[in-house]
Jmol script that loads the backbone (N, CA, C; Angstrom):
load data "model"
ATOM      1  N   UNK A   1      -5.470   6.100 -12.427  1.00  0.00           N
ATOM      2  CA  UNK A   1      -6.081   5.556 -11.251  1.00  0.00           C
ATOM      3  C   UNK A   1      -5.191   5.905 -10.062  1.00  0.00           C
ATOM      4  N   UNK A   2      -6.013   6.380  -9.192  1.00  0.00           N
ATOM      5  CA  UNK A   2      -5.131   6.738  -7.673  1.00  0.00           C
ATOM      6  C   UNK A   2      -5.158   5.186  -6.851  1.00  0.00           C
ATOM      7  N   UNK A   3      -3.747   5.082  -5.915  1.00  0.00           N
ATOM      8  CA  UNK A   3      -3.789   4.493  -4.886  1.00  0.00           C
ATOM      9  C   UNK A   3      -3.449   5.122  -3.188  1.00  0.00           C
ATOM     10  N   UNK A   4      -3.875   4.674  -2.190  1.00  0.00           N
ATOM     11  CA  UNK A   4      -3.832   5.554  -0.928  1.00  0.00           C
ATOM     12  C   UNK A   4      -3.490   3.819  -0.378  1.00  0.00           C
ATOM     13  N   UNK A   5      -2.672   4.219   0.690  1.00  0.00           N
ATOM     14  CA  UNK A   5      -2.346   3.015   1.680  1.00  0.00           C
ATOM     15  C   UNK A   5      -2.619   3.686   2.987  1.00  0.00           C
ATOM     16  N   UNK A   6      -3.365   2.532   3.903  1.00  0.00           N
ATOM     17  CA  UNK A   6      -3.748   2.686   4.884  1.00  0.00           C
ATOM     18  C   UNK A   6      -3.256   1.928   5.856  1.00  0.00           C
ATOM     19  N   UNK A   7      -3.397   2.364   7.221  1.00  0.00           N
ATOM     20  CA  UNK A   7      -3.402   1.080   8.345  1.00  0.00           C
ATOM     21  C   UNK A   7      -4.411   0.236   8.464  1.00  0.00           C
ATOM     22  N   UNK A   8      -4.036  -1.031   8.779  1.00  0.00           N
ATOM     23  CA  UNK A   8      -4.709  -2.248   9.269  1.00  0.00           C
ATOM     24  C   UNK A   8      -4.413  -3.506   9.914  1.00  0.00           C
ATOM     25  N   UNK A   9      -5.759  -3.578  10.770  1.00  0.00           N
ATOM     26  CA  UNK A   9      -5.744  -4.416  11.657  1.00  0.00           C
ATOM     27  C   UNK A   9      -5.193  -3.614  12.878  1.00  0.00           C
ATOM     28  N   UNK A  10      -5.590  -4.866  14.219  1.00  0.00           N
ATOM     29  CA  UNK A  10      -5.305  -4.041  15.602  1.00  0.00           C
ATOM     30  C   UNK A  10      -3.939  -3.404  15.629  1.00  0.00           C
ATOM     31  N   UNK A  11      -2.590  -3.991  15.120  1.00  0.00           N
ATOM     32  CA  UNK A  11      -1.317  -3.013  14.856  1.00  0.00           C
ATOM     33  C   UNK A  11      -1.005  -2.857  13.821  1.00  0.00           C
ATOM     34  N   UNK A  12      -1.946  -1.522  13.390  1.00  0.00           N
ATOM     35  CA  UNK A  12      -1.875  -1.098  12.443  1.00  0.00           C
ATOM     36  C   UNK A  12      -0.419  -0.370  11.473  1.00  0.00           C
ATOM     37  N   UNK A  13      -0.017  -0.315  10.401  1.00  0.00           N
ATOM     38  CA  UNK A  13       1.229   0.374  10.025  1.00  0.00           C
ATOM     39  C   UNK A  13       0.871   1.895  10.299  1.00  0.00           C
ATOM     40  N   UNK A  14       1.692   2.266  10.423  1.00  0.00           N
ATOM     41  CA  UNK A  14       1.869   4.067  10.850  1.00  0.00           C
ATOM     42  C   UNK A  14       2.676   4.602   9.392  1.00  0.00           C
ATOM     43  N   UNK A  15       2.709   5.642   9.073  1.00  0.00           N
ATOM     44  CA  UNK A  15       3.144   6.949   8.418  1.00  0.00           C
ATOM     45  C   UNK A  15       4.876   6.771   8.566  1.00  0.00           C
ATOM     46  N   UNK A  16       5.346   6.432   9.841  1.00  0.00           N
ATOM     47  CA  UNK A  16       6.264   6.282  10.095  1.00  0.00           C
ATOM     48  C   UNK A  16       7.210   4.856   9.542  1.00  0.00           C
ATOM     49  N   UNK A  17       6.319   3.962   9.300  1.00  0.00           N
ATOM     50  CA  UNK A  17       6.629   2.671   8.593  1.00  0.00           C
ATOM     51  C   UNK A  17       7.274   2.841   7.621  1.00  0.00           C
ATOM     52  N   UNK A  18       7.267   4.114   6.673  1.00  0.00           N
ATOM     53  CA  UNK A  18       7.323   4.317   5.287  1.00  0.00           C
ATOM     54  C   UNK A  18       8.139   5.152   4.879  1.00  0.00           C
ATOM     55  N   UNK A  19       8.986   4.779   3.536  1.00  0.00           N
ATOM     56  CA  UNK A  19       9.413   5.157   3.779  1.00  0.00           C
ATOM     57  C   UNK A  19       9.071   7.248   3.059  1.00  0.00           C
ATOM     58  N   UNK A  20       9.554   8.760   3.901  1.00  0.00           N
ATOM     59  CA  UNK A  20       9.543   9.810   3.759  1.00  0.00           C
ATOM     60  C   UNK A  20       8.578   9.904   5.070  1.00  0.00           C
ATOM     61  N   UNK A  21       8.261   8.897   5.489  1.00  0.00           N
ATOM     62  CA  UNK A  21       7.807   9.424   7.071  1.00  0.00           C
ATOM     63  C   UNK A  21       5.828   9.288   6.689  1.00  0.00           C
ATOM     64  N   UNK A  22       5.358   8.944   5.616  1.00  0.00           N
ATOM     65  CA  UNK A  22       4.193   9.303   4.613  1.00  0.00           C
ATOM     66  C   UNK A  22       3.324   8.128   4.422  1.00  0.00           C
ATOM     67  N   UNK A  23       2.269   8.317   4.680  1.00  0.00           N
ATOM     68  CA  UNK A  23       1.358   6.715   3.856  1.00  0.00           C
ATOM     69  C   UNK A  23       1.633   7.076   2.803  1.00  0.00           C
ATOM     70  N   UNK A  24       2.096   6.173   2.070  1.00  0.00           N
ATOM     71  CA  UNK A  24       2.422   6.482   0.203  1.00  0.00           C
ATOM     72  C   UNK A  24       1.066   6.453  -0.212  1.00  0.00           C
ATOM     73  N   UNK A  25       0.893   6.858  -1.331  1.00  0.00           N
ATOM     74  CA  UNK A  25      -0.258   7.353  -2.178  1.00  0.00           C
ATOM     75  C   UNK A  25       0.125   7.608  -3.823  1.00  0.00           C
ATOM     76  N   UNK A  26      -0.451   7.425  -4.821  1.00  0.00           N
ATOM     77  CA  UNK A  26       0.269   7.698  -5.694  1.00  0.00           C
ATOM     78  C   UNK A  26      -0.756   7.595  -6.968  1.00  0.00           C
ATOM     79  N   UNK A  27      -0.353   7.902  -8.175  1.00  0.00           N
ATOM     80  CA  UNK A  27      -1.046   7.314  -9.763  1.00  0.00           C
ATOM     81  C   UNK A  27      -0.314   6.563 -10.448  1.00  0.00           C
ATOM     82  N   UNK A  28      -1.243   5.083 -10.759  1.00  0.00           N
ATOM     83  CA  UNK A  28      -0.515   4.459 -12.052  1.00  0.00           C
ATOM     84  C   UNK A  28      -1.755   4.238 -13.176  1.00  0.00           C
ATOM     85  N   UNK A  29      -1.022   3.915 -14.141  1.00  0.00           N
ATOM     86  CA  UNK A  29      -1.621   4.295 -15.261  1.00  0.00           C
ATOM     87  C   UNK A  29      -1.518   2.667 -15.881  1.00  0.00           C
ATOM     88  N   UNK A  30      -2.770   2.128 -16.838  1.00  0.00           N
ATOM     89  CA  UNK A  30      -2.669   0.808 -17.022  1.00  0.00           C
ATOM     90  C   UNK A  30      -2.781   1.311 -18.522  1.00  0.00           C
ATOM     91  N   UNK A  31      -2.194   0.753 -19.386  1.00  0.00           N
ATOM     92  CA  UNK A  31      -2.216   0.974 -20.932  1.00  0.00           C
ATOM     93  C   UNK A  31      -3.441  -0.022 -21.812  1.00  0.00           C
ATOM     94  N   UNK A  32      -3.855   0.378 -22.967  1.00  0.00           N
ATOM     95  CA  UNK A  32      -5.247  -0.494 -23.354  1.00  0.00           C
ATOM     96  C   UNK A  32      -4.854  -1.594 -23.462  1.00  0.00           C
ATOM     97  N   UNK A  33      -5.681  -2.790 -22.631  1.00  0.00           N
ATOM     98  CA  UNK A  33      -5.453  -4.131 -22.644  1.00  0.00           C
ATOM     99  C   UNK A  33      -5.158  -4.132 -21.350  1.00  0.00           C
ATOM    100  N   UNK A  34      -4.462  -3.688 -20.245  1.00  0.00           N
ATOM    101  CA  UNK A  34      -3.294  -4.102 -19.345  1.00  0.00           C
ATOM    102  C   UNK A  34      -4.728  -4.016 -17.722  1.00  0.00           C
ATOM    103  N   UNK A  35      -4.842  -5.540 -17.199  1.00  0.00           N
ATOM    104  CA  UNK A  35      -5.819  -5.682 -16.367  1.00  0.00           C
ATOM    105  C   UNK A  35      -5.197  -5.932 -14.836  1.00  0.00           C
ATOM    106  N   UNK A  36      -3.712  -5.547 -15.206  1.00  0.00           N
ATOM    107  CA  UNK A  36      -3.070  -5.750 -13.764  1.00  0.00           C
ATOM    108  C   UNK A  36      -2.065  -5.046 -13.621  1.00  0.00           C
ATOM    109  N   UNK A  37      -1.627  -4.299 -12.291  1.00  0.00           N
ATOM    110  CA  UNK A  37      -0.421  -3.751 -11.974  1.00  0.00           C
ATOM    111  C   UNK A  37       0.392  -4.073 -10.909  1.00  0.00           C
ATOM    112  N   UNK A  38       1.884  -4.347 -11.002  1.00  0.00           N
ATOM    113  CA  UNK A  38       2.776  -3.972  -9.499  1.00  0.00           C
ATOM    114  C   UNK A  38       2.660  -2.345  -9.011  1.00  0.00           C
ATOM    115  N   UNK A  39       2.366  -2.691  -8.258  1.00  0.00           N
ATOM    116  CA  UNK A  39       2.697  -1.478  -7.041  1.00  0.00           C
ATOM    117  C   UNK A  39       3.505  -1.410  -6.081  1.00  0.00           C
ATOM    118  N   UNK A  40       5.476  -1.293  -6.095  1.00  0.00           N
ATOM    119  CA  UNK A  40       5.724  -1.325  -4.777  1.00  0.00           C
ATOM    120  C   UNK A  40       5.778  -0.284  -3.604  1.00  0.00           C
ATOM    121  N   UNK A  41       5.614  -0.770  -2.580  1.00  0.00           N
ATOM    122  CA  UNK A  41       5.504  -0.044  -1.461  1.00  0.00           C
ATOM    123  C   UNK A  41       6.665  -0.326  -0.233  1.00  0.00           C
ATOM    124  N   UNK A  42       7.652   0.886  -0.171  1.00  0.00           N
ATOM    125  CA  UNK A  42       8.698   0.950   0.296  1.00  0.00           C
ATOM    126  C   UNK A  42       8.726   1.308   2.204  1.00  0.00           C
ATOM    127  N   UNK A  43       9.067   0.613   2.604  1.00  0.00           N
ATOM    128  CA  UNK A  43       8.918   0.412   3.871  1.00  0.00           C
ATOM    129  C   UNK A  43      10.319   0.830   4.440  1.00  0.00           C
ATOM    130  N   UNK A  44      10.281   1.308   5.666  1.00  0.00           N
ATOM    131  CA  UNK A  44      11.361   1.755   6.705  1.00  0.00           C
ATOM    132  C   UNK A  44      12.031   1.193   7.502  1.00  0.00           C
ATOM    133  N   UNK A  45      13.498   0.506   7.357  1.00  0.00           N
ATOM    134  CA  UNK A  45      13.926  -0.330   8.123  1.00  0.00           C
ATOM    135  C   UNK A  45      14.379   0.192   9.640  1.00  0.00           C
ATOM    136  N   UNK A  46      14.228  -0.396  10.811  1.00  0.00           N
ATOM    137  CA  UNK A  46      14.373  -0.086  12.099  1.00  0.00           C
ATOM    138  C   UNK A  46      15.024  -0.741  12.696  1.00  0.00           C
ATOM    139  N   UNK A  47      15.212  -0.152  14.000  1.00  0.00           N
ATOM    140  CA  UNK A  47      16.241  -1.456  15.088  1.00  0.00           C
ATOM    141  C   UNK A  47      15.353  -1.876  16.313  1.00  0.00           C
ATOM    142  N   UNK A  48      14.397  -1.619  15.772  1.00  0.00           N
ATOM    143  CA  UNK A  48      12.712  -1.773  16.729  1.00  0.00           C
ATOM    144  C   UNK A  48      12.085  -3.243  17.014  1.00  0.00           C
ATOM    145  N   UNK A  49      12.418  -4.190  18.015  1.00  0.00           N
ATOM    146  CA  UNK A  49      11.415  -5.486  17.885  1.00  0.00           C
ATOM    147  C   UNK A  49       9.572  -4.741  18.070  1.00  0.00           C
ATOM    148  N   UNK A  50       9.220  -5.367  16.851  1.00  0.00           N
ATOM    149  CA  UNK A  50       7.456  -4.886  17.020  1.00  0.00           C
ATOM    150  C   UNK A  50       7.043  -6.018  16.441  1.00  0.00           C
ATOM    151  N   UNK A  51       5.425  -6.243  16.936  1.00  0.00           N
ATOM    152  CA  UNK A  51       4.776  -7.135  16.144  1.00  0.00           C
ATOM    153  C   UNK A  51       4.567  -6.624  14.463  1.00  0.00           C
ATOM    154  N   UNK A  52       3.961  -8.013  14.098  1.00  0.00           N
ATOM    155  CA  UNK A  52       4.146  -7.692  12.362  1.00  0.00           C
ATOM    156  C   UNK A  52       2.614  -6.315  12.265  1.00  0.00           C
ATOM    157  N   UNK A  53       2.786  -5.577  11.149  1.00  0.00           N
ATOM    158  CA  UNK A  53       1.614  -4.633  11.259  1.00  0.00           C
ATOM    159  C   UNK A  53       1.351  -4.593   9.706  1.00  0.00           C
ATOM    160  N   UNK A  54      -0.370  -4.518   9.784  1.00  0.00           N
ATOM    161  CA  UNK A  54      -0.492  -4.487   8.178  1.00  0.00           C
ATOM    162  C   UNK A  54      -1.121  -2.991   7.977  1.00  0.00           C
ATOM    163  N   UNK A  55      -1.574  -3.229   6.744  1.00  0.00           N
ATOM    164  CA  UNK A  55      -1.761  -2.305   5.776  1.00  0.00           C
ATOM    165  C   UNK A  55      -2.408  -2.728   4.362  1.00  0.00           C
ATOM    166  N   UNK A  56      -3.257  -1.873   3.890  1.00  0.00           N
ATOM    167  CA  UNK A  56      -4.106  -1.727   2.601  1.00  0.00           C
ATOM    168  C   UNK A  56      -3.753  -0.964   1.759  1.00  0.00           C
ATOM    169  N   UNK A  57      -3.724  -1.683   0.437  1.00  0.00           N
ATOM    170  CA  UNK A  57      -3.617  -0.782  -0.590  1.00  0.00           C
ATOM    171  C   UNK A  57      -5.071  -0.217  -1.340  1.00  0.00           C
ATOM    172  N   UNK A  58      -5.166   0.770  -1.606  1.00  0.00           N
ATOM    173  CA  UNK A  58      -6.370   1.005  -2.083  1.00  0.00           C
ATOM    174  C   UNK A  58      -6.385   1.950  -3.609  1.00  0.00           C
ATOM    175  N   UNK A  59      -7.422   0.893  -4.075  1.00  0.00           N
ATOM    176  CA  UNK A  59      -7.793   1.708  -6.078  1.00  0.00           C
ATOM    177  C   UNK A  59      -8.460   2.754  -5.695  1.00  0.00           C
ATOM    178  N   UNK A  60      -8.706   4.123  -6.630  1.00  0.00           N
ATOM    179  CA  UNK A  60     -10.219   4.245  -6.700  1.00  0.00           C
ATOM    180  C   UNK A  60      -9.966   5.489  -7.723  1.00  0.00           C
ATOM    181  N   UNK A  61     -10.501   6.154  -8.335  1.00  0.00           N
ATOM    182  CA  UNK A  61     -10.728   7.193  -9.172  1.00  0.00           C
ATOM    183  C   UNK A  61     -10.581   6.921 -10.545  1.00  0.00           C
ATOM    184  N   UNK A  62     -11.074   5.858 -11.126  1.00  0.00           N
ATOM    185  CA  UNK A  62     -10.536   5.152 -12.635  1.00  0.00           C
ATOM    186  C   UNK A  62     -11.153   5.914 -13.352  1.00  0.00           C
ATOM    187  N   UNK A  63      -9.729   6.267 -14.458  1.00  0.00           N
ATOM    188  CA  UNK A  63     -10.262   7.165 -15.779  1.00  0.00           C
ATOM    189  C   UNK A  63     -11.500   6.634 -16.059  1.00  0.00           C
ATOM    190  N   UNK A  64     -10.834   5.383 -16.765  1.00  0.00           N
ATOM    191  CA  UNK A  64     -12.106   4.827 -17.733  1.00  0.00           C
ATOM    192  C   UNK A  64     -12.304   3.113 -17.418  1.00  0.00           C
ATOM    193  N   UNK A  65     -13.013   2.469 -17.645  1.00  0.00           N
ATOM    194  CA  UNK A  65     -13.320   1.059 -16.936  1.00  0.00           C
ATOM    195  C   UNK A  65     -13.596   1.259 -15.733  1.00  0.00           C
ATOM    196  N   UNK A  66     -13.692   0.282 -15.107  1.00  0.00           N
ATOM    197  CA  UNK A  66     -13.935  -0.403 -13.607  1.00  0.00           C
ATOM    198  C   UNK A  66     -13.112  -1.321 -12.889  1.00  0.00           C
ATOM    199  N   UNK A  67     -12.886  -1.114 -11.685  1.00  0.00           N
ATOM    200  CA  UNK A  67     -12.266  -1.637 -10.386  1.00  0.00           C
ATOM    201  C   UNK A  67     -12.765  -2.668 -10.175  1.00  0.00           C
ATOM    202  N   UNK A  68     -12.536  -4.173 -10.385  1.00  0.00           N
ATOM    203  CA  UNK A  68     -12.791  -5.130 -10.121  1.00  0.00           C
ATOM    204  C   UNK A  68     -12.679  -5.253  -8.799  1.00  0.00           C
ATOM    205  N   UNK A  69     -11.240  -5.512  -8.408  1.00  0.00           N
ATOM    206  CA  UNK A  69     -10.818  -5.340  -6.718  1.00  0.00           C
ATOM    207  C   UNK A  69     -10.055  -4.392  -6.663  1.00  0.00           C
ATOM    208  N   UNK A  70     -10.755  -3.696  -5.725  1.00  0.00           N
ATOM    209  CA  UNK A  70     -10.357  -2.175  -5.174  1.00  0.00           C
ATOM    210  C   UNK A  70      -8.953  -2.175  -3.797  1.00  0.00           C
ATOM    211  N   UNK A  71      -9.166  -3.312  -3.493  1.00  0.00           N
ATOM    212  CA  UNK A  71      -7.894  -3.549  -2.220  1.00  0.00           C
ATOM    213  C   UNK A  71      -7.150  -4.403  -2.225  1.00  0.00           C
ATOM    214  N   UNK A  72      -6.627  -4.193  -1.769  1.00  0.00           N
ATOM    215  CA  UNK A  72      -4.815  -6.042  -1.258  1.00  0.00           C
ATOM    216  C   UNK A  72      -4.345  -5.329  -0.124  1.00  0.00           C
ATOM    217  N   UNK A  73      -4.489  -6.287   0.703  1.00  0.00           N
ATOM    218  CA  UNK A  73      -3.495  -6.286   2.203  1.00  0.00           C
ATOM    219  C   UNK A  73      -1.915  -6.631   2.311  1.00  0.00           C
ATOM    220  N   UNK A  74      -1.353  -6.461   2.951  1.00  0.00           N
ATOM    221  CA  UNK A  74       0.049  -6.026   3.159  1.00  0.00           C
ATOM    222  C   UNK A  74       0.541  -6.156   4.500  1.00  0.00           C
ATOM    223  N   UNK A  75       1.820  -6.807   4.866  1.00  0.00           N
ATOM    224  CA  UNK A  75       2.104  -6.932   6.431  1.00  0.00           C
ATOM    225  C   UNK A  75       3.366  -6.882   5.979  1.00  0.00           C
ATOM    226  N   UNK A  76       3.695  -5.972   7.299  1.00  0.00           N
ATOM    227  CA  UNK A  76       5.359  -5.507   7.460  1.00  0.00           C
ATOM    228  C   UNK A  76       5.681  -6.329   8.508  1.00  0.00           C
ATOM    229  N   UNK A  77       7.050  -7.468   8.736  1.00  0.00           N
ATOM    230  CA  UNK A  77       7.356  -8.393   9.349  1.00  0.00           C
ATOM    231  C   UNK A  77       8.289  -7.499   9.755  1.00  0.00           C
ATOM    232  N   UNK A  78       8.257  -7.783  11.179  1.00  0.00           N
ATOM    233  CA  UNK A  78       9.595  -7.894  12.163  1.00  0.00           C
ATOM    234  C   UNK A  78      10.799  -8.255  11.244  1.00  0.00           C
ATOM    235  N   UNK A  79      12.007  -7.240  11.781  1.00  0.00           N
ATOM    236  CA  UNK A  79      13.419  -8.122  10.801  1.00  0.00           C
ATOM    237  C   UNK A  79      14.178  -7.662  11.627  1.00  0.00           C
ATOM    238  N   UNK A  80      14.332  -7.718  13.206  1.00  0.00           N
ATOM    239  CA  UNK A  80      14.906  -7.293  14.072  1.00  0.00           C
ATOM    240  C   UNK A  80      15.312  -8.321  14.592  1.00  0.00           C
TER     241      UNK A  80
END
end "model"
wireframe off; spacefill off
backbone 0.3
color backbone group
C-alpha cells in the first residue's frame, strides 16, 4: 500500500517542512491479520516563528483488501 502526504488547511505544510526538502511518500506493507500501521513522518526543525501548519496522510493502491480510512491529519507546532 502507498502513502503520499499532503498540505492542509489555510497554512498549509510545504515540501520544505520535511525532512530531504520532499512531501514524504512511501510503501508499507501490513502482514496477514495486521489492520493497522505506524507511519512516522519526519519533520524539519527551524529557527522560524510560524503558525502551526497541517498536513494529510494518505492510503491508496492496496494489494489486496480494502481501505477502511484512507486519511489522518497531522499538524506541525511551532517550537520556536
Amino acid at each position: 500500500m502507498k502513502y503520499a502526504v499532503t498540505g492542509n488547511t489555510a497554512n498549509a505544510a510545504t515540501a520544505s517542512d520535511f525532512d530531504g526538502n520532499v512531501l514524504p511518500t512511501g510503501t508499507i506493507t501490513f502482514a496477514a491479520g495486521e489492520t493497522s500501521k505506524l507511519i512516522t513522518i519526519n519533520v524539519l526543525a527551524d529557527s522560524i516563528v510560524e503558525l502551526a501548519e497541517g498536513f494529510i496522510v494518505t492510503l491508496s493502491s492496496p494489494v489486496s483488501g480494502i481501505i477502511t480510512t484512507a486519511t489522518a491529519s497531522g499538524t506541525i507546532q511551532n517550537d520556536d
